[in-house]
N, CA, C and O of each residue as an XYZ file, in Angstrom:
876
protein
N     -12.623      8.495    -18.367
C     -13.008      7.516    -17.351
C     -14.079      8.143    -16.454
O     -13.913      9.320    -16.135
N     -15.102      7.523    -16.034
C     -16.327      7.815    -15.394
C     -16.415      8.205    -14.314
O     -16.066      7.124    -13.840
N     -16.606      8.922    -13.282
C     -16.054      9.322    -11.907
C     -16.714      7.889    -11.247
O     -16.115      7.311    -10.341
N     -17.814      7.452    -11.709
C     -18.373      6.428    -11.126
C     -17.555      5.488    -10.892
O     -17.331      5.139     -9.733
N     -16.978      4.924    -11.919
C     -16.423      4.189    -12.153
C     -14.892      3.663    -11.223
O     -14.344      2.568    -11.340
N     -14.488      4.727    -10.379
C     -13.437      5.032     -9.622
C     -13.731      5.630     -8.274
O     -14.590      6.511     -8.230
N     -13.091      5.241     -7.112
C     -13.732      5.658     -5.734
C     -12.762      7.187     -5.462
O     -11.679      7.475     -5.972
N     -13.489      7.893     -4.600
C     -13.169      9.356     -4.610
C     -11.553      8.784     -3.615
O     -11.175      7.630     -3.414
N     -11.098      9.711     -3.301
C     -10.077      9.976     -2.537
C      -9.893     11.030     -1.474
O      -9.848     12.195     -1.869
N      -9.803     10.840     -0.453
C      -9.576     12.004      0.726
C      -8.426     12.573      1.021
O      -7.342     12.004      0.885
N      -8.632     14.158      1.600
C      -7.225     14.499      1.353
C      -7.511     15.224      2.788
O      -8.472     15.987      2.882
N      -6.783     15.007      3.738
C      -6.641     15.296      5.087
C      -5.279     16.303      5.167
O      -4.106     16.016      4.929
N      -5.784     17.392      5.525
C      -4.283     18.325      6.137
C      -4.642     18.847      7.191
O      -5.727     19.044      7.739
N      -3.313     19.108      7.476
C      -3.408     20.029      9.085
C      -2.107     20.136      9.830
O      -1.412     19.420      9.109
N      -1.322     20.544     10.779
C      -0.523     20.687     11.302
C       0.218     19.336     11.865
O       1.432     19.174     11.741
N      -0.706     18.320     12.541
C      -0.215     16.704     12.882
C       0.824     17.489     14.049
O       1.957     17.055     13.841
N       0.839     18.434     15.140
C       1.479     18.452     15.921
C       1.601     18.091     17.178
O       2.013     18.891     18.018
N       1.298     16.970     17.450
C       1.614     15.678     16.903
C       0.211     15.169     16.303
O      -0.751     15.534     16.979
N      -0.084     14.430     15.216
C      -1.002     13.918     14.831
C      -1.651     12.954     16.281
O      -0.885     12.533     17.147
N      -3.107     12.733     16.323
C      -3.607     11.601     16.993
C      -4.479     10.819     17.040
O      -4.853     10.422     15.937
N      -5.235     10.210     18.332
C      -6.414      9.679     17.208
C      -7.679     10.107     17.458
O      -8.698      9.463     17.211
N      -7.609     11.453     18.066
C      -8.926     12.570     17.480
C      -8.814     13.277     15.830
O      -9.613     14.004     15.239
N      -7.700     12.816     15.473
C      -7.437     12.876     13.785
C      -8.470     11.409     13.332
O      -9.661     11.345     13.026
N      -7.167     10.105     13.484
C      -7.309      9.488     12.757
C      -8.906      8.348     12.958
O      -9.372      7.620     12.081
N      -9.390      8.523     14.252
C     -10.580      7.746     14.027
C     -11.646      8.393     13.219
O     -12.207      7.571     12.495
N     -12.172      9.781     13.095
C     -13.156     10.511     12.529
C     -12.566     10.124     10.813
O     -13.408     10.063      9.917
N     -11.358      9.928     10.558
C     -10.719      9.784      9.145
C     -10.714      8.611      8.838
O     -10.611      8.293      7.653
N     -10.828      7.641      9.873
C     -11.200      6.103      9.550
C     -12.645      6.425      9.270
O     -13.065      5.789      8.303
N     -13.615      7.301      9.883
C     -15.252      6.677      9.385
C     -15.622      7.270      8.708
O     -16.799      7.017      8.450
N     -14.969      8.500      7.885
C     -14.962      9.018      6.496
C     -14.504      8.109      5.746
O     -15.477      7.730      5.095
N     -13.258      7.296      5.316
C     -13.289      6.177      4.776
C     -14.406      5.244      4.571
O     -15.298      5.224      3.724
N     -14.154      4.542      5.478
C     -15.387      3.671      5.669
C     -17.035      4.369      4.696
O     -17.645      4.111      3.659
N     -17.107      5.092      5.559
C     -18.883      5.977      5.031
C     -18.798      6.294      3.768
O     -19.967      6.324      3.382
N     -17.925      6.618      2.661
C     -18.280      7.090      1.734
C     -17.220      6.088      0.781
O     -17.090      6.376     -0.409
N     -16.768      5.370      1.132
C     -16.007      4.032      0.296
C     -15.027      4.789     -0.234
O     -15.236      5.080     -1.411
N     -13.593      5.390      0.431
C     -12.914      6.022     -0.443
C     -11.704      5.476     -0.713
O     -10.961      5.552      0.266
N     -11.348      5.096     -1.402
C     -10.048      4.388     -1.697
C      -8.694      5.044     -0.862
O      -8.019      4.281     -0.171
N      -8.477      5.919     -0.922
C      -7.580      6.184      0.637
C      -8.234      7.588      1.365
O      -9.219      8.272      1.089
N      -7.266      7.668      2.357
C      -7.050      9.152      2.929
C      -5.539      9.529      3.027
O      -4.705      9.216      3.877
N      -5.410     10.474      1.639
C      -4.460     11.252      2.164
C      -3.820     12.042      3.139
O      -4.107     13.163      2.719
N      -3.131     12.225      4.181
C      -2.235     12.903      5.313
C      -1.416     13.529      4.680
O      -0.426     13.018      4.155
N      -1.799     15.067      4.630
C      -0.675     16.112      4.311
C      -0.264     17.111      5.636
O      -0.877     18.077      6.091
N       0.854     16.570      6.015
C       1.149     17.774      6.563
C       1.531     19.013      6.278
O       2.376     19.224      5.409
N       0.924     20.037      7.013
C       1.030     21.636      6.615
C       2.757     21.608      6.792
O       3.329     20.879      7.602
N       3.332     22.400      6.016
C       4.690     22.344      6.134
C       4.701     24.389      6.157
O       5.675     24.891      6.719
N       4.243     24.805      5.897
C       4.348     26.427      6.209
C       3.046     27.289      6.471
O       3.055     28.240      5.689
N       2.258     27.298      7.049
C       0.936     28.110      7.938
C       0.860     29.047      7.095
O       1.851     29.629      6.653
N      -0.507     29.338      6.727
C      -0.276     31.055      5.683
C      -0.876     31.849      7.371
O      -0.447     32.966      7.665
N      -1.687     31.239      8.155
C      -2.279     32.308      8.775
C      -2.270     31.880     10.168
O      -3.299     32.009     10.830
N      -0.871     31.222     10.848
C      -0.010     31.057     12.291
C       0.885     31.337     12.054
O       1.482     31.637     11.020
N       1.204     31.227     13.612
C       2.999     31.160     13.411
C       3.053     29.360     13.100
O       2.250     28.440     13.255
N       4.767     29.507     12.475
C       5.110     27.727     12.513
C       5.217     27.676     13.834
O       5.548     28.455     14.728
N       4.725     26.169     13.714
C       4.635     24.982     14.630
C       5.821     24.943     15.404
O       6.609     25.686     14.819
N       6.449     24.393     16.569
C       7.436     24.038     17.557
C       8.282     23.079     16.879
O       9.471     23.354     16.717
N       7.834     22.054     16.491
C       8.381     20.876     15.553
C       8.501     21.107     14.161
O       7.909     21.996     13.548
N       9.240     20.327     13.708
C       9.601     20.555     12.010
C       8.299     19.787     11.253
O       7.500     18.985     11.736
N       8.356     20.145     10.362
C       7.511     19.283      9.570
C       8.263     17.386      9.328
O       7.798     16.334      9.766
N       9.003     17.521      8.829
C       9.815     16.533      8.697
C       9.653     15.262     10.224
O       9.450     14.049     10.177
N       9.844     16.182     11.452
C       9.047     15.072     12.338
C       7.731     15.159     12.358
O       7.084     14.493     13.165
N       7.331     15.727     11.754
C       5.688     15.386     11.936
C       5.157     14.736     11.271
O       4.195     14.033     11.581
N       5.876     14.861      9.772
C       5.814     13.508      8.965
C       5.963     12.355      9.373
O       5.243     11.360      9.292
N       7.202     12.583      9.938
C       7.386     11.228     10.567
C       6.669     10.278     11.526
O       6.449      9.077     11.367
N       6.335     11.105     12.603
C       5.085     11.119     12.939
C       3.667     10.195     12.534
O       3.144      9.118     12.823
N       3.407     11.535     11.560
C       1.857     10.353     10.874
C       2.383      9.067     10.386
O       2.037      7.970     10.824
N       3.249      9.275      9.442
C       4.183      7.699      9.060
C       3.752      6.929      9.695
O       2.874      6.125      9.385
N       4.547      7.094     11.154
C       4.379      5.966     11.858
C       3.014      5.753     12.473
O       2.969      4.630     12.976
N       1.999      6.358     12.601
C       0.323      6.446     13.169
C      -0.325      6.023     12.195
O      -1.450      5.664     12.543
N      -0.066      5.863     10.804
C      -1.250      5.200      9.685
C      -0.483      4.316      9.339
O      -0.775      3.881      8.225
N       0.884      3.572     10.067
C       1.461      2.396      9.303
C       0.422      1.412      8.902
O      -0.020      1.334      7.756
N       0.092      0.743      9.792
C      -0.666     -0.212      9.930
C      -2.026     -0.246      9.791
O      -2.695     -1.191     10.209
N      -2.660      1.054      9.037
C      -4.005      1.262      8.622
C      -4.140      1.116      6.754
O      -3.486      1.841      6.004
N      -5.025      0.137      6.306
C      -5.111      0.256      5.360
C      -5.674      1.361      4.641
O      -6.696      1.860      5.112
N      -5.136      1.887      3.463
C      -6.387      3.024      2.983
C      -5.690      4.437      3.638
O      -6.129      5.513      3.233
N      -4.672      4.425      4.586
C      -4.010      5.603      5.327
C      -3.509      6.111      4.239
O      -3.919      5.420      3.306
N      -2.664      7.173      3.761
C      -1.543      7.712      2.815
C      -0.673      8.449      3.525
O      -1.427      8.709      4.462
N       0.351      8.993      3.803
C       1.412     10.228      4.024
C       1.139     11.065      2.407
O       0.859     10.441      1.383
N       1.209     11.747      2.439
C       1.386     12.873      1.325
C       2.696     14.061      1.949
O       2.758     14.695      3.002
N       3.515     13.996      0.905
C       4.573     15.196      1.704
C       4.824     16.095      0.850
O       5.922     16.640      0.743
N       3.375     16.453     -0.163
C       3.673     16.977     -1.043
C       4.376     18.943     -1.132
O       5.051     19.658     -1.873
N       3.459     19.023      0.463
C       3.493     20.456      1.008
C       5.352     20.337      1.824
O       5.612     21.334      2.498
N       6.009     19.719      1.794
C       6.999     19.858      2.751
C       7.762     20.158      1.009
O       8.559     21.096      1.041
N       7.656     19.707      0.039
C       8.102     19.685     -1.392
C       8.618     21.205     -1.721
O       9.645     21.708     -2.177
N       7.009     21.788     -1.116
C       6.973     22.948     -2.584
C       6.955     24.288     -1.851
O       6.357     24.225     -0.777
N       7.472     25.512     -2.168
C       8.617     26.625     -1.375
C       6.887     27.447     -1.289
O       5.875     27.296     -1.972
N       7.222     28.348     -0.074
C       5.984     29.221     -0.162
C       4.967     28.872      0.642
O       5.157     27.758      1.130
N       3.835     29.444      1.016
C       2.763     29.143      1.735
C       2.099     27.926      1.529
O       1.679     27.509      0.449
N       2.015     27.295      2.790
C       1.391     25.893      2.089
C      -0.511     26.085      2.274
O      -1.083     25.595      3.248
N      -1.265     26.855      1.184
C      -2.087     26.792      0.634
C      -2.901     25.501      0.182
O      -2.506     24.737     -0.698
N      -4.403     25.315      1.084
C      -4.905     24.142      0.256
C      -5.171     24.150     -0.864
O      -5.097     23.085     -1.476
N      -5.609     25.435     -1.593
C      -6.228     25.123     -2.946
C      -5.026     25.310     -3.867
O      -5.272     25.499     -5.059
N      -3.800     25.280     -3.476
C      -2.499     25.114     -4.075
C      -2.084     23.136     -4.211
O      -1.568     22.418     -5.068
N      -2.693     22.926     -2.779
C      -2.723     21.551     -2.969
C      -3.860     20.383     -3.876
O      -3.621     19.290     -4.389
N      -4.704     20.915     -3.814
C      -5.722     19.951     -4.325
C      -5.517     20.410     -5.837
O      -5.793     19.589     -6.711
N      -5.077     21.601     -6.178
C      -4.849     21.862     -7.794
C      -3.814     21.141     -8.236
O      -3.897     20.901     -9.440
N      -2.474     20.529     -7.480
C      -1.513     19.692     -8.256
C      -2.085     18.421     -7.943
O      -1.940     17.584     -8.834
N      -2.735     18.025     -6.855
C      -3.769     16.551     -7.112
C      -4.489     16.399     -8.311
O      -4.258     15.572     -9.192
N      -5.512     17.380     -8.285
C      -6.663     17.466     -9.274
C      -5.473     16.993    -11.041
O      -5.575     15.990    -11.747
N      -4.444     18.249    -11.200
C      -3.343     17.605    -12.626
C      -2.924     16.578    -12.372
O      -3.224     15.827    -13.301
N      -2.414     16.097    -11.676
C      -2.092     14.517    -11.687
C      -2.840     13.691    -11.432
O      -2.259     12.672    -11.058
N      -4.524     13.563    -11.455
C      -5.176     12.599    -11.023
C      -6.606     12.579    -12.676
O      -7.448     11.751    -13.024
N      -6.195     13.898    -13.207
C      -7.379     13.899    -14.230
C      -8.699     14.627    -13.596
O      -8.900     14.722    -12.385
N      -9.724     15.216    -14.811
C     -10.746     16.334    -14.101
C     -11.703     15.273    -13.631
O     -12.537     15.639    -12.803
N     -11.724     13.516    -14.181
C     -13.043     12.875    -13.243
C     -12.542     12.224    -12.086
O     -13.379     11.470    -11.589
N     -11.447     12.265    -11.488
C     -11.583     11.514     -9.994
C     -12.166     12.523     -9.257
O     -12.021     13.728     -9.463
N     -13.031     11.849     -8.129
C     -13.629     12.558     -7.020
C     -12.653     12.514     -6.159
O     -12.054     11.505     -5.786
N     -12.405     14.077     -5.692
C     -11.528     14.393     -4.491
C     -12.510     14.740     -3.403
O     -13.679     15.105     -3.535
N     -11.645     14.514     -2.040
C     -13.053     14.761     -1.365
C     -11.952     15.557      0.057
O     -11.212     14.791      0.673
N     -11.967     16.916      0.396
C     -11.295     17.388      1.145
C     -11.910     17.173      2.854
O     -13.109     17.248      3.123
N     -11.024     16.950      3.694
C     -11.787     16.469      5.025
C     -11.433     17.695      5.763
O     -10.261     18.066      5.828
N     -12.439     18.366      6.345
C     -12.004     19.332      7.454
C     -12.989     19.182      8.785
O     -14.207     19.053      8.659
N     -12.476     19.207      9.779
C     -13.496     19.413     10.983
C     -14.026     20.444     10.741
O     -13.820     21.142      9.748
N     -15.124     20.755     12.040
C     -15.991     21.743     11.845
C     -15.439     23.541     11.867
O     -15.536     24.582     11.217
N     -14.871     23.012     13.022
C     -14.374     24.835     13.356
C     -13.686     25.188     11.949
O     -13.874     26.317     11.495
N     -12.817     24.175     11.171
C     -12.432     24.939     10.109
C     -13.196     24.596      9.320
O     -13.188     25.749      8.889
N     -13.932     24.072      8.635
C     -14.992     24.733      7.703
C     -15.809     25.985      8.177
O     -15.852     26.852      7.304
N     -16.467     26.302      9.335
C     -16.861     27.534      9.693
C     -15.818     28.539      9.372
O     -16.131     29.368      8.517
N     -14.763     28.611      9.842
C     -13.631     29.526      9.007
C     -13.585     29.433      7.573
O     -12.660     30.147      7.185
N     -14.193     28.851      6.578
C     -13.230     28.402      5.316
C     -13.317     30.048      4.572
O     -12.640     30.266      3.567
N     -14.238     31.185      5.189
C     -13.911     31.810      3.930
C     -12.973     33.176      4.565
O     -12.971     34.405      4.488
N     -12.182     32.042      5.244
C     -11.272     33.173      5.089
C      -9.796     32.568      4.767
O      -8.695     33.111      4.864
N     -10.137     31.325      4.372
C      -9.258     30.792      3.432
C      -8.883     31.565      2.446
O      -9.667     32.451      2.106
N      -7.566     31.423      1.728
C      -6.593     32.020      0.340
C      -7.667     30.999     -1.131
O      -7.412     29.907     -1.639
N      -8.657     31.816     -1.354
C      -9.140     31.452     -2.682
C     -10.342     29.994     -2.468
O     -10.571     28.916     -3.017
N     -10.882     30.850     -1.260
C     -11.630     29.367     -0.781
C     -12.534     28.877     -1.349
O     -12.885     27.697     -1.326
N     -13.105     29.976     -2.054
C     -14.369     28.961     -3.117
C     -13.979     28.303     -4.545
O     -14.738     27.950     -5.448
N     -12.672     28.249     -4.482
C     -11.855     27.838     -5.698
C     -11.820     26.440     -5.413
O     -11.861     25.595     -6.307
N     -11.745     26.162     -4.169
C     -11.338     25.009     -2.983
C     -12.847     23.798     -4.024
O     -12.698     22.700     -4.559
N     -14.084     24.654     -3.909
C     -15.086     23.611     -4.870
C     -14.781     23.396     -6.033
O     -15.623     22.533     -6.281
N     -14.201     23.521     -6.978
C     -13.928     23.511     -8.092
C     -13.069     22.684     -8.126
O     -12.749     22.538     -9.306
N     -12.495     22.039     -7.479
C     -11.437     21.076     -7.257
C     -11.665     19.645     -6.434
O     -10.993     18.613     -6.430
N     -12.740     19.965     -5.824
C     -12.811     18.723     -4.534
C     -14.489     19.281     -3.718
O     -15.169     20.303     -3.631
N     -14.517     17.938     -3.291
C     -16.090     18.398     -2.503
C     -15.070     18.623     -0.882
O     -13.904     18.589     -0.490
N     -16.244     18.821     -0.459
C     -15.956     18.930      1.204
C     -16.361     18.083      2.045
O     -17.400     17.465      1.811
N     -15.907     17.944      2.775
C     -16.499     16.683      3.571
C     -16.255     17.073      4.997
O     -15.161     17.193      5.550
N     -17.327     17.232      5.449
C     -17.096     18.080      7.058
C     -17.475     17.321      7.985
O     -18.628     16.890      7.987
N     -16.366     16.927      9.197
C     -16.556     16.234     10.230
C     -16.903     16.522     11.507
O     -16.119     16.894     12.380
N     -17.967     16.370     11.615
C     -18.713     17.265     12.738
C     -19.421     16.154     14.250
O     -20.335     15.340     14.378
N     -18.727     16.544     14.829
C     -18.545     15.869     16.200
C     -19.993     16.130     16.973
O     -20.483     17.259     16.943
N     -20.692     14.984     17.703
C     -22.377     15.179     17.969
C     -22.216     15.972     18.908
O     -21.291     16.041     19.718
N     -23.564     16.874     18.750
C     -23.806     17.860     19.382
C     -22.901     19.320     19.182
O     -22.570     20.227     19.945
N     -22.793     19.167     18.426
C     -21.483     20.505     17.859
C     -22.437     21.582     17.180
O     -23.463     21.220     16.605
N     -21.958     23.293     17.289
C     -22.972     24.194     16.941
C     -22.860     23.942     15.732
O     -21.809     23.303     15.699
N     -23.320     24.029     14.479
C     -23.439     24.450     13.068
C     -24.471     25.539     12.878
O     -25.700     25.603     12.887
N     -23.124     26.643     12.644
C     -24.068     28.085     12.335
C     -23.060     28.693     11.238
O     -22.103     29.416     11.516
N     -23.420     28.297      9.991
C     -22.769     29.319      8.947
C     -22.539     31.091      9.141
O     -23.416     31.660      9.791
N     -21.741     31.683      8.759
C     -21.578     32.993      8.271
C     -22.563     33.573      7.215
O     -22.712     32.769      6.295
N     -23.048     34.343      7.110
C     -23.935     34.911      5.887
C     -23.553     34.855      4.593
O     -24.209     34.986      3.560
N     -21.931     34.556      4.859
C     -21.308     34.281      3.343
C     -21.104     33.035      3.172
O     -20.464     32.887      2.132
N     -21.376     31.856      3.778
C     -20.832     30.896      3.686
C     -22.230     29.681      4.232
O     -22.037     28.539      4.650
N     -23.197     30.173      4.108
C     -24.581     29.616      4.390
C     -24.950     29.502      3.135
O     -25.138     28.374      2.680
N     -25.159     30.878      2.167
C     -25.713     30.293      0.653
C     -24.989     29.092     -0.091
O     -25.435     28.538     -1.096
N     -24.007     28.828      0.444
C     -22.822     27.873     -0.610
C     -23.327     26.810      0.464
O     -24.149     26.314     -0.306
N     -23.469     26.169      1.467
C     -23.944     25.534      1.880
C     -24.918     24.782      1.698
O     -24.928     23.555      1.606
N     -26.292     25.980      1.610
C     -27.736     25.441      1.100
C     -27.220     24.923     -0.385
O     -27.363     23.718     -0.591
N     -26.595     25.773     -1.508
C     -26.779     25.286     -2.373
C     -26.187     23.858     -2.890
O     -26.735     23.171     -3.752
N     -24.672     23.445     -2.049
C     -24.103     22.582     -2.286
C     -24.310     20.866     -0.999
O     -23.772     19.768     -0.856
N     -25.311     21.595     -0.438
C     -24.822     20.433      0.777
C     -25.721     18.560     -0.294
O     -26.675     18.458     -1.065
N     -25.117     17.924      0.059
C     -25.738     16.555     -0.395
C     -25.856     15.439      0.941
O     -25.006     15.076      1.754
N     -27.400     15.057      0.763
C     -27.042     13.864      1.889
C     -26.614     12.411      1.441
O     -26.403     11.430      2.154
N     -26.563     12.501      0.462
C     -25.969     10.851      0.111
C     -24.550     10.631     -0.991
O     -24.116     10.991     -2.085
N     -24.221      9.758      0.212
C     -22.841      9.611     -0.072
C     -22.276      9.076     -1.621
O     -21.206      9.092     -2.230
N     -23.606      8.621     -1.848
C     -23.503      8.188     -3.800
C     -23.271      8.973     -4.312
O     -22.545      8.856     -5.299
N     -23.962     10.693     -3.754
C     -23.225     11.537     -4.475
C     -21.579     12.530     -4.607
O     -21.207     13.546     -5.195
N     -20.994     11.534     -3.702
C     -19.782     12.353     -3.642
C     -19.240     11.420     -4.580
O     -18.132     11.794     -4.964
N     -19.637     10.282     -5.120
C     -18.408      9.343     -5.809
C     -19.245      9.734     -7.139
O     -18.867      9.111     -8.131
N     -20.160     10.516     -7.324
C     -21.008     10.593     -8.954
C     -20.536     11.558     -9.268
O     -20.985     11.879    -10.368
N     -19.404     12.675     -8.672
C     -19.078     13.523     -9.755
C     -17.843     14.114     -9.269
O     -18.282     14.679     -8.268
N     -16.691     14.352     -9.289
C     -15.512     14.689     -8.982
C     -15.717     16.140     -8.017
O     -15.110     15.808     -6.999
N     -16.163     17.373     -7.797
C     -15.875     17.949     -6.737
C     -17.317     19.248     -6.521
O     -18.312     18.984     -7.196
N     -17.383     20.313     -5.798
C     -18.181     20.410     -5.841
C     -19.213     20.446     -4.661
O     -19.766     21.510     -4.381
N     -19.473     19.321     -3.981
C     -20.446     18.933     -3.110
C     -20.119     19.178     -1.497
O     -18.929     19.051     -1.207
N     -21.066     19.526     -0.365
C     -20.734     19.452      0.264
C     -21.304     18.493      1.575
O     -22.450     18.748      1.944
N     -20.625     17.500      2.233
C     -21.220     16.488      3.010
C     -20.909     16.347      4.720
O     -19.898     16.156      5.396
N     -22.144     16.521      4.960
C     -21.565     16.726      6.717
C     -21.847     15.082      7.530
O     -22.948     14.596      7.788
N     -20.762     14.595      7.752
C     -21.209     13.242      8.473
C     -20.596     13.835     10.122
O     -19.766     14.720     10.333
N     -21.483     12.833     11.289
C     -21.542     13.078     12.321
C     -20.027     11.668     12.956
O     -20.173     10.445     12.966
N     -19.023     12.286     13.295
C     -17.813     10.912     13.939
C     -18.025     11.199     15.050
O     -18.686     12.123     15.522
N     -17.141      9.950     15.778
C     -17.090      9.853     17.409
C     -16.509     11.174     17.787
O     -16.155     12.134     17.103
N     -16.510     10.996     18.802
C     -16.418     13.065     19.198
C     -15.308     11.966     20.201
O     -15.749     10.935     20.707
N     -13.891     12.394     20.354
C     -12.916     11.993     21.124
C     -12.134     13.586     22.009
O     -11.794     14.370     21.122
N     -11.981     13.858     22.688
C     -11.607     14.901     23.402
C      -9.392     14.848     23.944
O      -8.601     14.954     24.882
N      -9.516     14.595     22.391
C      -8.098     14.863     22.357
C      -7.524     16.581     21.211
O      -8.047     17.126     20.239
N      -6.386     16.845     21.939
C      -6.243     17.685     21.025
C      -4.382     17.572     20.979
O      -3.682     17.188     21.916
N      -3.923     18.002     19.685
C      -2.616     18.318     19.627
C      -2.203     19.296     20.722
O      -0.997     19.268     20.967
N      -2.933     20.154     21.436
C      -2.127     21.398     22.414
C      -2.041     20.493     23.489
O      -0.956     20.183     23.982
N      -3.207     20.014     23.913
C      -3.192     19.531     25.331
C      -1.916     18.253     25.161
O      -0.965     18.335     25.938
N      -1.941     16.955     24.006
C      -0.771     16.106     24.154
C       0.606     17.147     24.069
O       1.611     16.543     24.443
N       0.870     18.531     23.673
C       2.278     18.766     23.797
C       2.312     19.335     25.245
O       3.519     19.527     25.391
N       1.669     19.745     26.482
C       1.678     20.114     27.307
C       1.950     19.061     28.292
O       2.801     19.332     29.139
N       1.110     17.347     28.362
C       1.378     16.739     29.197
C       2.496     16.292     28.681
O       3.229     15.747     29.506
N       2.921     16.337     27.498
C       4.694     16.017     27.634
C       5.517     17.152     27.988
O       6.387     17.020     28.848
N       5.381     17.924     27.579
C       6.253     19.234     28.599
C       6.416     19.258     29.836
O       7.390     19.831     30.324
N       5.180     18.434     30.831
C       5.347     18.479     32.322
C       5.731     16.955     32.345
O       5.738     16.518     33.495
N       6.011     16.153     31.509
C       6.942     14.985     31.873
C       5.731     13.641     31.983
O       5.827     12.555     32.555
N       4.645     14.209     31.215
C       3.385     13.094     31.433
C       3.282     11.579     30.375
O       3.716     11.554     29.223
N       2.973     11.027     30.698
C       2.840     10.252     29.426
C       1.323     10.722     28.482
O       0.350     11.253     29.017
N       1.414     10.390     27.040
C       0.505     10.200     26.226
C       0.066      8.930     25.879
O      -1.106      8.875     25.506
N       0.612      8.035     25.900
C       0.408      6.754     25.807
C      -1.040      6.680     25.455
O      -1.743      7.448     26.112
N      -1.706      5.875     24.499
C      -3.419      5.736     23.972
C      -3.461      7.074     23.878
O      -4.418      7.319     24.612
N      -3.111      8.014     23.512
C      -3.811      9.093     22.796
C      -3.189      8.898     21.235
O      -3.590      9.513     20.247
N      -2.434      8.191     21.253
C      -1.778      8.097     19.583
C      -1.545      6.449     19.501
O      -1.272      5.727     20.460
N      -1.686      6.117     18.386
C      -1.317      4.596     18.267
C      -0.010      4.241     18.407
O       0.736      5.192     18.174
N       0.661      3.030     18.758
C       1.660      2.699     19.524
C       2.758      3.040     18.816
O       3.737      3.684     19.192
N       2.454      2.415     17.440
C       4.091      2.754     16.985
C       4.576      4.274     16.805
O       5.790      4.479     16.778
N       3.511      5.554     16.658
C       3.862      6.364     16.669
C       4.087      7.028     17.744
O       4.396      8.216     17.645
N       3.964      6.313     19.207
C       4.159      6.876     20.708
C       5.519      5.829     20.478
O       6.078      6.277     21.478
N       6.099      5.221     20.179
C       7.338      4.490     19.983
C       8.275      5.522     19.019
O       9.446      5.144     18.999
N       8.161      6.077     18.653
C       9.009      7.026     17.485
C       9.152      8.384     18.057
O      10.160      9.064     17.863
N       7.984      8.837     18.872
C       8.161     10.227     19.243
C       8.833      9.892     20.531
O       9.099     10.976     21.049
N       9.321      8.721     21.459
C      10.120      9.268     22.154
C      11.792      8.344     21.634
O      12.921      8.362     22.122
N      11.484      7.979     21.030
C      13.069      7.850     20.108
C      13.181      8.803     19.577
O      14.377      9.011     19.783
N      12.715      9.917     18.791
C      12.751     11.241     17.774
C      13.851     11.871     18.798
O      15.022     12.220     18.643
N      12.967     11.865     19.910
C      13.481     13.272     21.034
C      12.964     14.377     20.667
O      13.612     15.344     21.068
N      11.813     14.694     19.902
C      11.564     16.012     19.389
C      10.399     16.691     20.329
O       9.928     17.825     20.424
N      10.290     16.092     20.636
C       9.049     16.185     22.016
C       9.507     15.981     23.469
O       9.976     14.853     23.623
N       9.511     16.640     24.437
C       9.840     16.071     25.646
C       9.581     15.049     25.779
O       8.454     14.712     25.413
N      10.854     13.627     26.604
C      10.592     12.891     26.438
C       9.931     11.690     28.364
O      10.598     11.240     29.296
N       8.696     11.670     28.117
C       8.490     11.730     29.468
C       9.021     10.330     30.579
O       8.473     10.104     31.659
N      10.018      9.631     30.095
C      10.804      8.698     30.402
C      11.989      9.398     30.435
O      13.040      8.819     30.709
């Protein structure tokens, strides 16, 4: 089957502690911009290079659950809460890549600061061989490669989005999203001092995190 022929797929990970929507709007206009039939949400379920998170994975799942209910094209993936051991991306996109066949286009989403980190990722240039990149870079943000991670750049970057759906992985694409000034540290802090978050996360998932109780609950 033709990669053409089939729209790529996005695969979003990260901690989601608590997920919000300095996640999910930049992941709505990656959708949108490059026509991808969903975006996967994996939550990290074991850090190779933090400590774990305050919260379980399991509520954090729960969590996104409830924050992409009502978005079409959203996914949960819980594939990392599954499988024992470091939860490794290029551990993840390799059991995508076998269950999806070598022509779907995968298309991995990372903000900027972590693509500037990627090579110190576990097997990071393996990470192309599996999936393009797709880097979300907030306006006015520095972009200054590493000396190791500038040649793979020049050689892979593409500006058109036709080419992330013309060949399964590989490529690398920098689109510019709304720059929102939310972060997971700062929402667990104003709930620690008893604040509300309210509009920093979509409703039903500010409806679940203070039924969870896993978060201070600022009511």
């Amino acid at each position: 089957m033709p990669a053409r022929e089939v729209k790529p797929i996005g695969v979003f990970g990260g901690m989601f502690d608590p997920i919000h929507i300095g996640h999910l709007r930049p992941a709505l206009e990656i959708l949108e911009e490059l026509d991808l039939e969903c975006v996967r949400f994996v939550p990290c379920a074991r850090p190779p290079h933090r400590a774990d998170p305050d919260h379980s994975v399991e509520l954090r799942a729960r969590l996104v659950a409830a924050a992409i209910s009502d978005q079409p094209g959203f996914e949960l993936d819980e594939r990392e809460m599954r499988r024992a051991g470091p939860s490794y991306t290029v551990d993840t996109l390799g059991e995508m890549r076998a269950e999806l066949g070598e022509e779907r286009p995968l298309c991995l989403l990372l903000g900027m600061d972590a693509f500037l980190g990627l090579p110190r990722w576990h097997r990071w240039e393996t990470l192309f061989e599996l999936a393009h990149v797709v880097v979300m870079q907030r306006p006015g943000s520095r972009f200054a490669p590493d000396q190791q991670l500038a040649p793979v750049l020049a050689a892979r970057r593409v500006a058109e989005p036709e080419r992330i759906a013309a060949a399964p992985a590989g490529c690398i694409y920098v689109q510019t999203v709304t720059q929102l000034e939310v972060s997971s540290t700062d929402i667990r802090a104003r709930l620690a001092q008893g604040r509300s978050v309210r509009y920093l996360m979509p409703e039903a998932e500010w409806d679940l995190l203070r039924e969870a109780g896993g978060y201070r609950d600022p009511e």
